[in-house]
C-alpha positions in Angstrom: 36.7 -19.8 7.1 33.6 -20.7 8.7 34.4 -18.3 11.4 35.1 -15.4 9.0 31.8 -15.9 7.4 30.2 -16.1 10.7 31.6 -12.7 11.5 30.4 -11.1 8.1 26.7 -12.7 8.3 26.8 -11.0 12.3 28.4 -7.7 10.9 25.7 -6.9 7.9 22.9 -8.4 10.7 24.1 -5.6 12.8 24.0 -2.8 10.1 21.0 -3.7 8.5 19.4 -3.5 12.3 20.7 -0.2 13.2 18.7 1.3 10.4 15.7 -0.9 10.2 14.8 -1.4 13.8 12.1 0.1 15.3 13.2 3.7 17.1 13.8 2.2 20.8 15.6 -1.1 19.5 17.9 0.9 17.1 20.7 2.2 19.9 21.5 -1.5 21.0 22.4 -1.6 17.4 24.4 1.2 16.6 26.7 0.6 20.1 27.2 -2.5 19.0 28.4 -0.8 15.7 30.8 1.9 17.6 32.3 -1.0 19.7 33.0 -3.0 16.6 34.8 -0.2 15.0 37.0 0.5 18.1 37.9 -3.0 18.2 38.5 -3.1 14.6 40.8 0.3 14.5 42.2 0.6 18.1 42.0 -2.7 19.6 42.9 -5.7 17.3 46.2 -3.7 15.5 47.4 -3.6 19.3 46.4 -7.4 19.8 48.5 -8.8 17.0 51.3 -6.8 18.1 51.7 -8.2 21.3 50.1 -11.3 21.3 52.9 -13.4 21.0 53.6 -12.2 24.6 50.4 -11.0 25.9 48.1 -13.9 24.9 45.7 -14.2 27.8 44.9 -10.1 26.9 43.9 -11.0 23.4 41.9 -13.9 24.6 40.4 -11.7 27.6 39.7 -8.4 24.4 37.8 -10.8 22.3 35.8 -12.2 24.9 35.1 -8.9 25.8 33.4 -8.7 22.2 31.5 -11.7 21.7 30.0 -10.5 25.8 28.5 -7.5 24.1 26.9 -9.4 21.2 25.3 -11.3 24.1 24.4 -8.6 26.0 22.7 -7.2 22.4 20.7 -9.9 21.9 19.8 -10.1 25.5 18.5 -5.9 25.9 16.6 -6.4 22.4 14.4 -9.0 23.9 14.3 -7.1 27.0 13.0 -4.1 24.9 10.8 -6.1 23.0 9.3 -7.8 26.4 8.6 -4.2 27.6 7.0 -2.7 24.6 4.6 -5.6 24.2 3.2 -4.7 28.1 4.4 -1.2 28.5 4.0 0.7 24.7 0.1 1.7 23.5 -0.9 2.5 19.9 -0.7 6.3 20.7 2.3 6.0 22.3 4.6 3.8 20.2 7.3 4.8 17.5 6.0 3.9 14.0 8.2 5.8 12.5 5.5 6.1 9.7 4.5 9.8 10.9 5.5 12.6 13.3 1.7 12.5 14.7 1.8 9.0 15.8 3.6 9.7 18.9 3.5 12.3 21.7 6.7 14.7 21.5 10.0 14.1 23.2 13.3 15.9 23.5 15.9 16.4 20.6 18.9 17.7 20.1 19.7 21.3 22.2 16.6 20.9 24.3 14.2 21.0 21.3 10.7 19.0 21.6 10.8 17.0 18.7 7.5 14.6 17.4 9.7 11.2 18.0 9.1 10.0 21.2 7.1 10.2 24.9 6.8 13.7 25.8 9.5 14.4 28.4 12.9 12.4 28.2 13.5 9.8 30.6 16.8 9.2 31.9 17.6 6.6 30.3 16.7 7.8 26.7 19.0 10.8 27.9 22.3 8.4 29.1 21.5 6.5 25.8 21.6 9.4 23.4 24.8 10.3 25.3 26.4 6.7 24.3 25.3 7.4 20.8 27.2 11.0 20.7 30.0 9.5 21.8 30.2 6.3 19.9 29.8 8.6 16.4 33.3 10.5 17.8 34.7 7.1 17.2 35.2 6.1 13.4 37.5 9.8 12.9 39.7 8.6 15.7 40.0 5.0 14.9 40.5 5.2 11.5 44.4 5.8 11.5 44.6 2.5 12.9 42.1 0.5 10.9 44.1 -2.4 8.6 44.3 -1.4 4.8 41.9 -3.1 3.1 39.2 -3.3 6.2 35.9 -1.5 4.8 34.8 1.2 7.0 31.4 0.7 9.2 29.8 3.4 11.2 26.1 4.3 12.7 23.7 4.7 10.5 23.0 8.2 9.0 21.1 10.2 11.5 17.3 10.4 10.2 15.9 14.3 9.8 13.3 15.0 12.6 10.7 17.4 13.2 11.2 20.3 15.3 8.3 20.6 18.0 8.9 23.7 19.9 6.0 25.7 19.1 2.6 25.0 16.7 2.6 26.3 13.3 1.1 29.2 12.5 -0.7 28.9 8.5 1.1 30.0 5.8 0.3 29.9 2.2 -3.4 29.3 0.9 -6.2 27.7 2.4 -9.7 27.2 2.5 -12.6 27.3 5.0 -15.1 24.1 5.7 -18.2 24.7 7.3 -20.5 22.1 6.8 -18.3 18.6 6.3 -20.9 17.4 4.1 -21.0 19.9 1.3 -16.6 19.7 0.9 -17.1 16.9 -1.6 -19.5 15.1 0.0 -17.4 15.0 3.3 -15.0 12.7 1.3 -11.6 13.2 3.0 -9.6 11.8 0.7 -11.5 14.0 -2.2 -10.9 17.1 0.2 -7.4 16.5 0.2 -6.8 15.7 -3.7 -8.4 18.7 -4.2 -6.8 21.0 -2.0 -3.3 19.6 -3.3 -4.4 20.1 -6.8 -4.6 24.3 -6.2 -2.1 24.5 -3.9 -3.5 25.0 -0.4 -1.3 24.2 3.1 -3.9 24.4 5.3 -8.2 24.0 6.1 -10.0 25.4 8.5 -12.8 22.9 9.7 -15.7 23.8 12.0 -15.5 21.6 15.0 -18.5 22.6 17.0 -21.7 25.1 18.3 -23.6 26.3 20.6 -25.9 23.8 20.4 -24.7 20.8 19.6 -20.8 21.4 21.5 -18.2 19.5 19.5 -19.0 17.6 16.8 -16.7 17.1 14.3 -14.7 13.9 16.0 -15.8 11.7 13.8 -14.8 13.8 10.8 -11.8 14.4 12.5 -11.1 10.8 12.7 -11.4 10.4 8.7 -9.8 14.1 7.7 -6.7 14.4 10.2 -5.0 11.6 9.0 -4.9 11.7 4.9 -4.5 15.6 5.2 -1.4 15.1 7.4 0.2 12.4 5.3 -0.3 15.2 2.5 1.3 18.0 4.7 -1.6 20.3 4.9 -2.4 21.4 8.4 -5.8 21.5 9.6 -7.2 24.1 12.1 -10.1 23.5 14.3 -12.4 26.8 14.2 -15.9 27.5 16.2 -17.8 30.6 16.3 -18.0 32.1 20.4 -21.0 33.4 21.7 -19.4 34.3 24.9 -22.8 34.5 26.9 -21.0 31.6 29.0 -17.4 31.8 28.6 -16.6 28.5 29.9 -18.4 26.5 27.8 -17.1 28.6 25.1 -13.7 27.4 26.1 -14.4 23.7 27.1 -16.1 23.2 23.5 -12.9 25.0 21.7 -10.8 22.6 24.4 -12.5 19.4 22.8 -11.9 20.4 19.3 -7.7 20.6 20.4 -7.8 18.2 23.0 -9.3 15.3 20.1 -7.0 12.7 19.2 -7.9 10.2 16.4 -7.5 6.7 16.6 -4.1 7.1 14.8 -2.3 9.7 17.2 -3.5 12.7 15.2 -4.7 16.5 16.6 -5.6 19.1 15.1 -2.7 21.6 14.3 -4.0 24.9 15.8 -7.8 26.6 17.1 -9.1 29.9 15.5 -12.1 31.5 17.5 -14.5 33.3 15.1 -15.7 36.2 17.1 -18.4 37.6 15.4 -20.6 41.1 15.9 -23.5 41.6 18.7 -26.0 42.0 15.7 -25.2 37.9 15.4 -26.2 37.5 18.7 -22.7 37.5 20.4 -22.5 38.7 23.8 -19.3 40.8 22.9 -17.8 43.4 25.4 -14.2 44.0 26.5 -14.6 42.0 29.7 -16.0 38.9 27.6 -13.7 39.2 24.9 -10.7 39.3 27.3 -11.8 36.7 29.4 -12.1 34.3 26.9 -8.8 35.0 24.8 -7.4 34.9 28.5 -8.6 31.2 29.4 -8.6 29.5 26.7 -4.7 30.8 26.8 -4.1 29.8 29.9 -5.7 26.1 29.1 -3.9 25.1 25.8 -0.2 27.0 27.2 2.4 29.6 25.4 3.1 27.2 22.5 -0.1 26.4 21.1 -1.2 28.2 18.1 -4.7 30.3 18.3 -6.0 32.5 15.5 -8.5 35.4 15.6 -10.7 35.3 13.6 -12.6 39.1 12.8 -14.4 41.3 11.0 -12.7 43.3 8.8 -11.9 46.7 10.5 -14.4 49.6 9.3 -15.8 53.0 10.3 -19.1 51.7 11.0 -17.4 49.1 14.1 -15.2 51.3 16.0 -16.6 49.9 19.0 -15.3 46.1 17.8 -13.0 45.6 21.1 -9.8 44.0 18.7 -7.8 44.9 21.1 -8.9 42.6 23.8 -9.8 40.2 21.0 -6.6 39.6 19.9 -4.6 40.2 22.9 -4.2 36.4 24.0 -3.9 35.4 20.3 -1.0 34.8 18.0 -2.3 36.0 13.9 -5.4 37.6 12.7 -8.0 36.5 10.1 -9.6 39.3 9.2 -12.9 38.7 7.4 -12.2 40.7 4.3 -15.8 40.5 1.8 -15.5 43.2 -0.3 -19.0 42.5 -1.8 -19.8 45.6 -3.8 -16.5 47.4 -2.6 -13.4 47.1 -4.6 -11.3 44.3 -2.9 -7.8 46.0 -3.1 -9.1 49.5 -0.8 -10.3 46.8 1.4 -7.4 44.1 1.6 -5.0 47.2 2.0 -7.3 48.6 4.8 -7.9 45.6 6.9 -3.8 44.8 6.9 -3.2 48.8 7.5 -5.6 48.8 10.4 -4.3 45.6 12.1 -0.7 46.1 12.0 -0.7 47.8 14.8 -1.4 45.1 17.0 2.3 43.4 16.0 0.7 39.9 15.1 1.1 38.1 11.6 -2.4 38.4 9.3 -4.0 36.0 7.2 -7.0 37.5 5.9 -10.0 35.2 4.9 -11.2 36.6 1.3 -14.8 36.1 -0.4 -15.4 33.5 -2.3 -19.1 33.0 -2.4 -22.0 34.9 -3.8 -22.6 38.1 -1.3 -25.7 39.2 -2.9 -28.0 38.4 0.7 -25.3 41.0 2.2 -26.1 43.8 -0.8 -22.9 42.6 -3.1 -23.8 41.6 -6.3 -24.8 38.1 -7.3 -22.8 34.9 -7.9 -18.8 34.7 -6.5 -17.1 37.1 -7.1 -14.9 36.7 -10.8 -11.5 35.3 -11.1 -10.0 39.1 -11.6 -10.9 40.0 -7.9 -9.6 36.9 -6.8 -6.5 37.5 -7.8 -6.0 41.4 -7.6 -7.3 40.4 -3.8 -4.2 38.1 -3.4 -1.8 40.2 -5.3 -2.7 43.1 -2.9 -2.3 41.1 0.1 1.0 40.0 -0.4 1.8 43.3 -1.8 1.0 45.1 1.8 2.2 41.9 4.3 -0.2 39.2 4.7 1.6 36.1 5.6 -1.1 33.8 4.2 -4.4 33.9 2.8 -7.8 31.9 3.2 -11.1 31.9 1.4 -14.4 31.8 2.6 -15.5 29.2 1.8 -15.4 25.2 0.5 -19.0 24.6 -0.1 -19.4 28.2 -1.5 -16.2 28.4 -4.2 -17.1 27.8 -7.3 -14.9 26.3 -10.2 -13.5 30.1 -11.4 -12.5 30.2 -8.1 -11.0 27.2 -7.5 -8.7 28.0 -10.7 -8.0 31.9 -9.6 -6.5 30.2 -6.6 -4.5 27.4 -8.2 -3.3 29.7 -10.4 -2.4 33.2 -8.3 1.4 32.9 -7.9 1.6 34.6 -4.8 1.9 32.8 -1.0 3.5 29.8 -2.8 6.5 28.8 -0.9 9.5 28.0 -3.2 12.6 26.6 -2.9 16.0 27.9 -3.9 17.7 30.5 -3.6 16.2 33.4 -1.4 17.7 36.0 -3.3 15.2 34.8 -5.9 12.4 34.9 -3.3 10.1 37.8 -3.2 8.8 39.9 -0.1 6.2 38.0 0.7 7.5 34.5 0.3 10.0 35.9 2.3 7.4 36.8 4.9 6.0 33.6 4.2 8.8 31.7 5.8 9.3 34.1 8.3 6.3 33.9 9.8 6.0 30.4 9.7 9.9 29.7 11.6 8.8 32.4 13.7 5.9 30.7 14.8 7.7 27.3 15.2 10.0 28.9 17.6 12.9 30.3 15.2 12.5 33.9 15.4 13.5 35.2 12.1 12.1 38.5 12.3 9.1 39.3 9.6 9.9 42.3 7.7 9.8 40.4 4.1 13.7 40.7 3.9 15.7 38.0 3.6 18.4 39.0 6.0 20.8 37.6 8.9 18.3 37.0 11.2 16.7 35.2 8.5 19.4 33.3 7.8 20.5 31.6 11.3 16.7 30.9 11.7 16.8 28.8 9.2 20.2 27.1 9.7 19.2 26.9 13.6 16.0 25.1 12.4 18.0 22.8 9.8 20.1 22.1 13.2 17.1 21.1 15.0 15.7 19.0 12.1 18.6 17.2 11.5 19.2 18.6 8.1 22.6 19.8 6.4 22.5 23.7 7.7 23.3 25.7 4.8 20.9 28.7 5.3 18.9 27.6 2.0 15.4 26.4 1.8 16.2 23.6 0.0 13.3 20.7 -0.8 14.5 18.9 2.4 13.9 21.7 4.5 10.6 22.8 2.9 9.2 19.4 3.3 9.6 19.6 6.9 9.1 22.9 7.8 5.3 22.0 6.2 5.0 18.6 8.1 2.5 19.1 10.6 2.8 18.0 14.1 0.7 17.7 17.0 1.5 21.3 19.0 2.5 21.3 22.0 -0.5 21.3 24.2 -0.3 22.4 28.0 -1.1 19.0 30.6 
């Protein structure tokens, strides 16, 4: 009786373990688990049947058994001893969020935000143990005695697929100056930007003058807007009169990490006219799309930021602007224009250029420019939204935080389009559609944006669910929502 109890208190120990362990303990666990139910379905029904005759096997099985919990005990403390001299903060498995750790390998060859950032052998021969211990319980259950509850690993936990940054989708706002977005209160930035709807910020990270800055905001923002699932992209305005030191000071901005693990989730250059003192020509445009490319790697998500295409800048080089870059925020202000004729004609004159866009709209008083006075009313707002999703955008932003007042705030809560539901897709319109698109696309799922919800669509999304560890059905379902929108730190080249 004692020994039967014994067993139990070891059994639940065991299962309790394999789910509550931290990441690297859990495997010691869950073998233990696989071996248990072999012994229990395969092993022990042949034991009693011949251990009248065959005594010294039974002894020699169940020795074999009690080794192994040994042997447990022993690699827990092993692993234990070597994460207490070997594992730092920004490298250990919390489990509490994707960005706490560096990104490792996952199912199929996909990076995913769980562990170092390459797979060491040993991780690889253990994950192989673990695939082959879950064949077990199917085959061993013919042979389990009636009665004899079932155990097996524990349900494998969904996971972030890290092959590529995230491109935004959705709404967001613009920060300039930290200290005029509600006082530079992060967790009052984030309320807020939950409360209308936004998925992503923009925050300026540096100048000319003063290089990068923003760290310490950085430090307090990264971490409360992640835990809400709203990206946040690093943006700096380019002078390009030195390209390198354009390029280090962008570098700084993506290279930060905060205290916690966290980096920014993408880098959009703001390349503005000559008349703003910008030294911008072909060669200087090109060069620095081109290094800062070549610095951050393929999979690292950069946004151009421009003016919105007009007759009076046909010698804006956007060609060579955006050539190294993967979307385009046109700067669409409409001032005293109508905002539709200009949305329309900003997406019409980019397309060509193959890249998503994700215009930047005006939502601050233009009247210094010649608009006319005050932010422009809640009906522009939203005809400037409805057009944009009418003619492609995969997103939209607003220029900008400190600027918006509360008509605009609402007009942006309130627009239904670029939300991203959940449900069926049938139900989904173009440009959600596009919405999701985009965004797989950009994580390394290519779905194909054309705002139609078709096959290529559909085996992005069930080859993402894959990767993620999700039930593939095809479906944006909550689960699959929730982490498609989970920011990660992108993979970032050296």
């Amino acid at each position: 009786m004692t020994t039967r109890h014994n067993s139990d208190g070891w059994a639940r120990w065991v299962e309790r373990m394999a789910v509550r362990a931290p990441g690297p303990l859990r495997i010691f666990f869950q073998a233990q688990i696989g071996f248990d139910i072999w012994m229990a379905g395969v092993v022990r029904p042949r034991v009693r049947l011949i251990g009248a005759s065959r005594p010294t096997a039974a002894e020699q099985l169940l020795a074999a058994q009690r080794l192994l919990r040994v042997c447990l005990v022993v690699g827990v403390l092993g692993v234990v001893a070597g994460a207490r001299f070997h594992l730092t903060p920004a490298t250990a498995v919390t489990g509490e969020s994707a960005q706490k750790a560096p990104l490792g390998a996952g199912p199929g060859g996909d990076l995913l935000a769980t562990g170092s950032q390459e797979p060491t052998k040993s991780q690889a021969d253990a994950g192989a143990v673990i695939a082959a211990l879950a064949q077990v319980p199917a085959a061993a259950s013919a042979g389990r005695p009636a009665g004899e509850p079932a155990r097996g690993p524990a349900p494998v936990q969904p996971t972030i697929p890290a092959r590529r940054g995230a491109l935004p989708v959705g709404k967001g706002m613009w920060i300039w100056l930290a200290d005029k977005a509600e006082g530079g209160n992060a967790a009052a930035i984030v309320k807020r930007a939950k409360d209308v709807g936004l998925t992503h910020l923009y925050v300026r990270t540096g100048s000319l003058k003063e290089g990068f800055y923003a760290a310490d905001f950085l430090d307090r923002l990264l971490p409360v807007a992640h835990a809400a699932n709203i990206r946040v992209y690093a943006w700096d305005f380019p002078y390009l009169k030195n390209v390198d030191n354009d390029v280090n000071r962008a570098l700084a901005a993506i290279r930060h990490l905060t205290p916690d693990g966290h980096r920014v989730d993408g880098y959009s250059a703001d390349i503005e006219l000559p008349s703003m003192g910008v030294n911008l020509t072909p060669a200087t445009a090109g060069h620095f799309g081109r290094a800062l490319r070549d610095a951050v790697g393929p999979d690292y998500p950069l946004i151009a930021t421009v003016p919105r295409p007009s007759p009076q800048l046909r010698g804006y080089p956007y060609a060579e602007v955006v050539a190294s870059f993967d979307a385009i925020a046109p700067m669409v202000y409409w001032l005293h224009r109508d905002p539709v004729d200009d949305m329309a004609g900003a997406i019409r004159d980019l397309s060509r250029f193959g890249k998503p866009i994700i215009p930047a709209g005006q939502a601050y008083d233009g009247s210094a420019e010649g608009g006319p006075p005050g932010v422009p009313p809640r009906p522009q707002l939203i005809r400037f939204m409805q057009t944009g999703d009418r003619f492609g955008a995969s997103g939209v932003s607003w220029w900008s935080w400190q600027h918006a007042n509360q008509e605009a705030w609402d007009a942006v809560r309130d627009a239904a389009e670029f939300r991203l539901p959940v449900g069926d897709p049938a139900a989904f319109t173009a440009g959600q559609v596009r919405a999701y698109q985009t965004l797989l696309t950009s994580l390394g799922f290519p779905a194909g944006v054309d705002g139609t919800w078709g096959p290529a669509t559909d085996a992005a999304v069930r080859s993402y669910q894959e990767a993620a560890r999700l039930p593939v059905t095809g479906v944006i379902d909550q689960a699959t929502r929730d982490i498609l929108l989970t920011p990660f730190a992108p993979p970032l080249k050296g």
